[in-house]
C-alpha positions as CSV (number, residue, x, y, z in Angstrom):
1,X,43.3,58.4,72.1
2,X,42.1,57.8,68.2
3,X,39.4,60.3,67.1
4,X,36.5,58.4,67.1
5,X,34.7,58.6,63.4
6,X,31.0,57.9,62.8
7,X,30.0,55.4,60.5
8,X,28.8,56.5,56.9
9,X,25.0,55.3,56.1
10,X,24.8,52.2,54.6
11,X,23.3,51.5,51.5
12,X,19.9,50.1,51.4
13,X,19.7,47.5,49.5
14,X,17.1,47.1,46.4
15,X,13.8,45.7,47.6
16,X,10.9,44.4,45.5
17,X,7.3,45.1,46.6
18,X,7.0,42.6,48.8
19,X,10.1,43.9,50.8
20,X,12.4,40.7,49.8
21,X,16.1,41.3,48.1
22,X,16.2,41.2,44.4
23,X,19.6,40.2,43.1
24,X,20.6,40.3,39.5
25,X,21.8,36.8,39.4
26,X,18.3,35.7,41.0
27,X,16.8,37.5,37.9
28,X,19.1,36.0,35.7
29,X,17.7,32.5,37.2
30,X,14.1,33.3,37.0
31,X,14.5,34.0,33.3
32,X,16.5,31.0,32.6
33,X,13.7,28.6,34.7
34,X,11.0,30.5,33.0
35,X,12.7,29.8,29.7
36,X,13.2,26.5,30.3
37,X,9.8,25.6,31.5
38,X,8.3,27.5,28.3
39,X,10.1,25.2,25.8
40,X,9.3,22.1,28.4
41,X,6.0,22.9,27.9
42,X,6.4,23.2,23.9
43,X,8.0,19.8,23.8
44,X,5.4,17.9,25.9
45,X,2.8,19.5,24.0
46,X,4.8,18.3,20.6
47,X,5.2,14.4,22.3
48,X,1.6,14.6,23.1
49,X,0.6,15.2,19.6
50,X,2.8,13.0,18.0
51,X,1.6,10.5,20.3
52,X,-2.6,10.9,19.7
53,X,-1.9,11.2,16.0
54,X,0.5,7.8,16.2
55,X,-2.5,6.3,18.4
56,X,-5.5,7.5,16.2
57,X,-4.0,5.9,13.2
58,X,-3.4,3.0,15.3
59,X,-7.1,3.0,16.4
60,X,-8.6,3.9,13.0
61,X,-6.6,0.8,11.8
62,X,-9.0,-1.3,14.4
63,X,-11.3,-3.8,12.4
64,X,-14.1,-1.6,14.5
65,X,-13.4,1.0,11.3
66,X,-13.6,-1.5,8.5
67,X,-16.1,-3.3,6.9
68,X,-15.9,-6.5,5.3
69,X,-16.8,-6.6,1.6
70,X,-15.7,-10.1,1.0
71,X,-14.9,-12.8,3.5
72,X,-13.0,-15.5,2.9
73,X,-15.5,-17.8,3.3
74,X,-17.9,-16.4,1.0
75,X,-18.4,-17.7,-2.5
76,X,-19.4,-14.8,-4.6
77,X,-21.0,-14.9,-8.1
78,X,-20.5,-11.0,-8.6
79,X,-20.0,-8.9,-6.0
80,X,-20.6,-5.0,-6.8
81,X,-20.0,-1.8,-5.0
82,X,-20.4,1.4,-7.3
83,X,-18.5,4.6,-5.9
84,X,-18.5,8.4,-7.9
85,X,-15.4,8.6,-10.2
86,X,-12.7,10.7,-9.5
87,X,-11.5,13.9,-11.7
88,X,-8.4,11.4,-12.2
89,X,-9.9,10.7,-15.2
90,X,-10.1,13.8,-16.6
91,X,-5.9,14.6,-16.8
92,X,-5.7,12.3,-19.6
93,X,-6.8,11.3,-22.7
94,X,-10.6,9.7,-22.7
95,X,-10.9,6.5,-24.9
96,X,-14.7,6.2,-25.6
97,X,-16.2,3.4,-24.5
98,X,-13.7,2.7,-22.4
99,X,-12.7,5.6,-19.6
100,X,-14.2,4.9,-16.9
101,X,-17.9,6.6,-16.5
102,X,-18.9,4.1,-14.2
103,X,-16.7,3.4,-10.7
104,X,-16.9,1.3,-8.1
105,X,-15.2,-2.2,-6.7
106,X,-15.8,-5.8,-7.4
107,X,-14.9,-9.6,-5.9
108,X,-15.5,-12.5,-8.2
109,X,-15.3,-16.0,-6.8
110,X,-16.3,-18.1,-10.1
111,X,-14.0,-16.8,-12.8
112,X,-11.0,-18.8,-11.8
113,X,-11.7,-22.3,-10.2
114,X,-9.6,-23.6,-7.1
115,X,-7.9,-25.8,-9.8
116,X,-6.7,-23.4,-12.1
117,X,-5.5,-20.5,-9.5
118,X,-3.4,-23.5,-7.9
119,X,-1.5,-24.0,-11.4
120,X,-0.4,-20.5,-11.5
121,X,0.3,-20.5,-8.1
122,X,2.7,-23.6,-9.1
123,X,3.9,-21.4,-12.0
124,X,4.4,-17.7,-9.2
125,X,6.3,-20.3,-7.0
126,X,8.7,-21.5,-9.5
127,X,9.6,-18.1,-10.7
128,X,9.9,-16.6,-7.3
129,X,12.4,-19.6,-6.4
130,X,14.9,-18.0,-8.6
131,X,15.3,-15.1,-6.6
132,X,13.8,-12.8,-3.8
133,X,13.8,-10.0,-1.7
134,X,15.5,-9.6,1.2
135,X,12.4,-7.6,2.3
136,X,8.5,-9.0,2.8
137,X,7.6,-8.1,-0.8
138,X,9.2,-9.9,-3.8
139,X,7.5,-9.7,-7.3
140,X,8.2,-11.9,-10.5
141,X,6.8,-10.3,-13.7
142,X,6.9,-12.6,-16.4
143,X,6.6,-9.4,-19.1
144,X,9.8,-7.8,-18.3
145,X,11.6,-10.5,-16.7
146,X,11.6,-8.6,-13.5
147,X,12.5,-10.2,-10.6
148,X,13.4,-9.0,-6.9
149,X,16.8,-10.2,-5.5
150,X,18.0,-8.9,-2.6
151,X,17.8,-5.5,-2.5
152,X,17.5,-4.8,-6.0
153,X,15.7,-6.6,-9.5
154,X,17.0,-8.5,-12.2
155,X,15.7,-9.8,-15.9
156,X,15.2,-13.0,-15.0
157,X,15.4,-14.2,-18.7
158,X,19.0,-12.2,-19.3
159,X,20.1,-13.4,-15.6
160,X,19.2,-16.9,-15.8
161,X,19.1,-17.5,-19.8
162,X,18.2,-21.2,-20.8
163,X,17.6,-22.2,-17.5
164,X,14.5,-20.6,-17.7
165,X,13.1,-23.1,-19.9
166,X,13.6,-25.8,-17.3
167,X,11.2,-23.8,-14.8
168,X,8.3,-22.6,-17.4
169,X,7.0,-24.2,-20.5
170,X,4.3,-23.0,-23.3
171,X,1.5,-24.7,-20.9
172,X,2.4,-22.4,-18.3
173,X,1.7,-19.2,-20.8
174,X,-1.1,-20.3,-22.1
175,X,-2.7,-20.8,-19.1
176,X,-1.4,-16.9,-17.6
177,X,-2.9,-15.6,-20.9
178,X,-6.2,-17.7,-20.7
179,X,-6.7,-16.5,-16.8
180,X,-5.8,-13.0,-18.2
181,X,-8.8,-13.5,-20.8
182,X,-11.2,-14.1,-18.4
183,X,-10.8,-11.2,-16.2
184,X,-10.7,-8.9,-18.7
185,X,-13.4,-10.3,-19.8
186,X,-15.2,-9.9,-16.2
187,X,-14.3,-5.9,-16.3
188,X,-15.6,-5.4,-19.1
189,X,-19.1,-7.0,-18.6
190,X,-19.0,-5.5,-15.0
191,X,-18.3,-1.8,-15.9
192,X,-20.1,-1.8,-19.7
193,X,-17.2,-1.1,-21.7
194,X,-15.8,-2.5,-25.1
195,X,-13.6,-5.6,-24.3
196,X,-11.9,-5.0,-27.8
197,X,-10.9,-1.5,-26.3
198,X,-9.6,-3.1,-22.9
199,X,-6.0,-3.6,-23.0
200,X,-3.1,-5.4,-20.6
201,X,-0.3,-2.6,-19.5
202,X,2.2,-2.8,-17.4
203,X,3.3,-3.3,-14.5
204,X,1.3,-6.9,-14.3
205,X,3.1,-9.2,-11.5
206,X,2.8,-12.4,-9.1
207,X,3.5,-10.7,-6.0
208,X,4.6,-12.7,-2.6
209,X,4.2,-11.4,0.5
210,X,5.4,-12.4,4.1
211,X,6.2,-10.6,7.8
212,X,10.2,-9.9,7.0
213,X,11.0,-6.4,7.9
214,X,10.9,-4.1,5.0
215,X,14.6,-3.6,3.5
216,X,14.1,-1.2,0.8
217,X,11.0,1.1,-0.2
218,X,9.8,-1.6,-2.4
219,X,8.9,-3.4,0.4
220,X,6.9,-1.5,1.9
221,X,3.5,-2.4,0.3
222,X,1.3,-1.4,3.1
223,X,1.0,2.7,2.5
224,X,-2.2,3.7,1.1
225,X,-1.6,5.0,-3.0
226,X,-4.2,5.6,-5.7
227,X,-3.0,3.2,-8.8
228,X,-3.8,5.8,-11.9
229,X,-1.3,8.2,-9.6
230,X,1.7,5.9,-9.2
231,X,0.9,4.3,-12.8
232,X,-0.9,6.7,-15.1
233,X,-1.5,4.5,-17.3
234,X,-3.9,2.2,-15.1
235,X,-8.0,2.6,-15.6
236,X,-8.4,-1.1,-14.4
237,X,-6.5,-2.8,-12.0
238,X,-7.4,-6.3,-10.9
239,X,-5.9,-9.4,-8.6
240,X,-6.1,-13.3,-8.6
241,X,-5.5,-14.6,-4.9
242,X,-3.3,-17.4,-4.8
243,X,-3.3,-18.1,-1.3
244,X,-6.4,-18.1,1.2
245,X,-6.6,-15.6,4.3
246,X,-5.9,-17.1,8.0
247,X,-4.9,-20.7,6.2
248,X,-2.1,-19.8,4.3
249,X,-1.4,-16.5,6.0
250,X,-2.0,-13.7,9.0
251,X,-3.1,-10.0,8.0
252,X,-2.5,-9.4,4.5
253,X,-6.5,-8.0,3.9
254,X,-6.9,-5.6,1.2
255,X,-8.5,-2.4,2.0
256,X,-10.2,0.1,0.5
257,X,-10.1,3.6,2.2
258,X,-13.6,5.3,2.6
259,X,-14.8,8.2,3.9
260,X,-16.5,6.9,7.1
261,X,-15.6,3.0,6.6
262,X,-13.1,0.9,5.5
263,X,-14.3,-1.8,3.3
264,X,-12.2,-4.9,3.1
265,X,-11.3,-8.1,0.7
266,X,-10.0,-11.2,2.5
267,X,-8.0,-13.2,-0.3
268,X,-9.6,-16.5,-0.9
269,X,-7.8,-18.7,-3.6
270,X,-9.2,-18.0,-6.7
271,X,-10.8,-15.1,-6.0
272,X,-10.8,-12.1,-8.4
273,X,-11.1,-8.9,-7.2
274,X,-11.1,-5.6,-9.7
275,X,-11.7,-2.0,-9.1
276,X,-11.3,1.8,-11.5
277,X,-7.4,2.6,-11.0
278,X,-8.7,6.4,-9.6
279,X,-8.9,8.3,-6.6
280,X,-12.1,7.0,-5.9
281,X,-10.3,3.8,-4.8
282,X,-7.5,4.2,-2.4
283,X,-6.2,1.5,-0.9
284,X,-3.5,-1.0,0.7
285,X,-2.9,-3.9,1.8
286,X,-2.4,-5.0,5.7
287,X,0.9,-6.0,6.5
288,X,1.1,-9.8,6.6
289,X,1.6,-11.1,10.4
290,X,2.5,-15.0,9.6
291,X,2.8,-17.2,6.8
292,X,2.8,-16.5,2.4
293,X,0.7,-14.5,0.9
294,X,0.5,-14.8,-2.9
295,X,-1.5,-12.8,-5.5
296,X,-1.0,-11.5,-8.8
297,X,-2.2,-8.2,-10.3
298,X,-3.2,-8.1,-13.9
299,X,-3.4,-4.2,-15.1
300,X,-5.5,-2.9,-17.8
301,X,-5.8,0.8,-19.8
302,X,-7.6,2.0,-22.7
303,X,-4.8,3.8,-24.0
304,X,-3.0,1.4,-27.0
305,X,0.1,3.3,-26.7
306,X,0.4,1.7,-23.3
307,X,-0.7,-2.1,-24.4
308,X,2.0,-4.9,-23.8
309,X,1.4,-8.6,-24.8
310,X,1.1,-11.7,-22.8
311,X,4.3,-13.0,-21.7
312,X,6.1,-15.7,-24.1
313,X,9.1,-18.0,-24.3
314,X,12.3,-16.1,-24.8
């Protein structure tokens, strides 16, 4: 008969407060859930952010938010709205007379007949035939010979050589010089400066404008940008609509960005519209939904070294 042997005590087993088992694994769990749960929480709160911000813009961009300041159906004799200049100003040289002391924005319906803004939209057209971008945007500046293609620009007068004279004749320059005349002429009467100090710079372009998804940067003409940032030599910047909003084209509405209200320009053929190249006038244009949109914007400074001339026969 085997000797009987008593049992050893068991070993009691870990026990939380609440008398139930705690194993290391299930710890190991808990931290991994609780781990997982806090960088759940991070990312939903991340996605909820991104997602007001992308729908705030969205509703800011509501035409509840902007104001308009010149409707296409309005024929206006002299349309002023003074703003405070910017410090812009102040980075670069002053030109008395000139600089900008008084700011604001301006639409002009009489300076350019219906007549006229249709012969340079003949003559934006025939340049802008040549070429194009693949992009919404193309522009055709007749002072450099730039001209979008594809992705990329070429000189349309090294590019295309005499062929060039079959598309544009004298006519065509005098009458892009004349129209540039007369709005520098407006500025000037509008903001009180010296005409004779008033000068053309660069870049001045025929711009078209349709709903092809952007290819390159350059066709992305819809972010808001202050002018006398991008082109430091702007004090003056000013456009001609060649095409006429909800006729010719969808969207497309020029906005200035204010403080509590967005003011807005509906292009109306013939229409000039001109505004200080500062701060004090941020803007952009809506992206075009349907149809053309054609303009072209004619860019002034007071600083000489930046003058150019008006375009001419090669």
């Amino acid at each position: 008969m085997s000797t009987l042997r008593r049992a050893g005590p068991r070993k009691v087993e870990d026990r939380n407060q609440d008398g139930d088992q705690t194993r290391p694994g299930m710890i190991k769990n808990k931290s991994k859930r609780a781990t997982w749960q806090k960088w759940f929480t991070v990312a939903v709160s991340v996605t909820l952010s991104v997602v007001s911000t992308v729908v705030l813009w969205d509703y800011l961009q509501e035409d509840d938010f902007k104001e308009v300041f010149a409707r296409q159906t309005d024929i206006l004799e002299g349309k002023f709205f003074e703003v405070p200049c910017s410090k812009d100003y102040e980075s670069y040289k002053r030109f008395a007379g000139c600089t900008p002391t008084k700011c604001g924005r301006a639409v002009q319906d009489t300076v350019v007949n219906r007549e006229v803004a249709l012969k340079m939209l003949r003559i934006a057209k025939r340049g802008l035939s040549l070429g194009g971008s693949d992009g919404g945007a193309s522009i055709l500046d007749l002072h450099s010979g730039a001209l979008s293609m594809g992705k990329q620009f070429v000189n349309i007068y090294r590019y295309f050589g005499d062929q060039i004279n079959d598309l544009f004749d004298e006519e065509d320059f005098a009458l892009y010089s004349n129209v540039r005349w007369r709005i520098q002429k407006e500025i000037a009467e509008a903001f009180g400066i010296d005409i004779t100090r008033l000068h053309l710079t660069k870049p001045t372009f025929f711009s078209r404008m349709n709903n092809t998804e952007a290819k390159t940067m350059h066709d992305e003409y819809w972010h808001p940008h202050i002018d006398k940032v991008t082109y430091g030599s702007f004090d003056y910047t000013s456009l001609l609509y060649l095409s006429d909003y909800k006729i010719d084209f969808g969207g497309g509405k020029f906005v200035f960005v204010d403080e509590l209200v967005n003011r807005t320009v509906e292009p109306r053929i013939g229409r000039v519209s001109f505004f200080t190249s500062g701060s004090e006038n941020l803007h952009y244009v809506e992206k075009v939904s349907w149809g053309t949109r054609y303009a072209i914007t004619v860019s002034f400074t007071c600083d000489p070294v930046h003058a150019i001339q008006d375009p001419s026969l090669p």
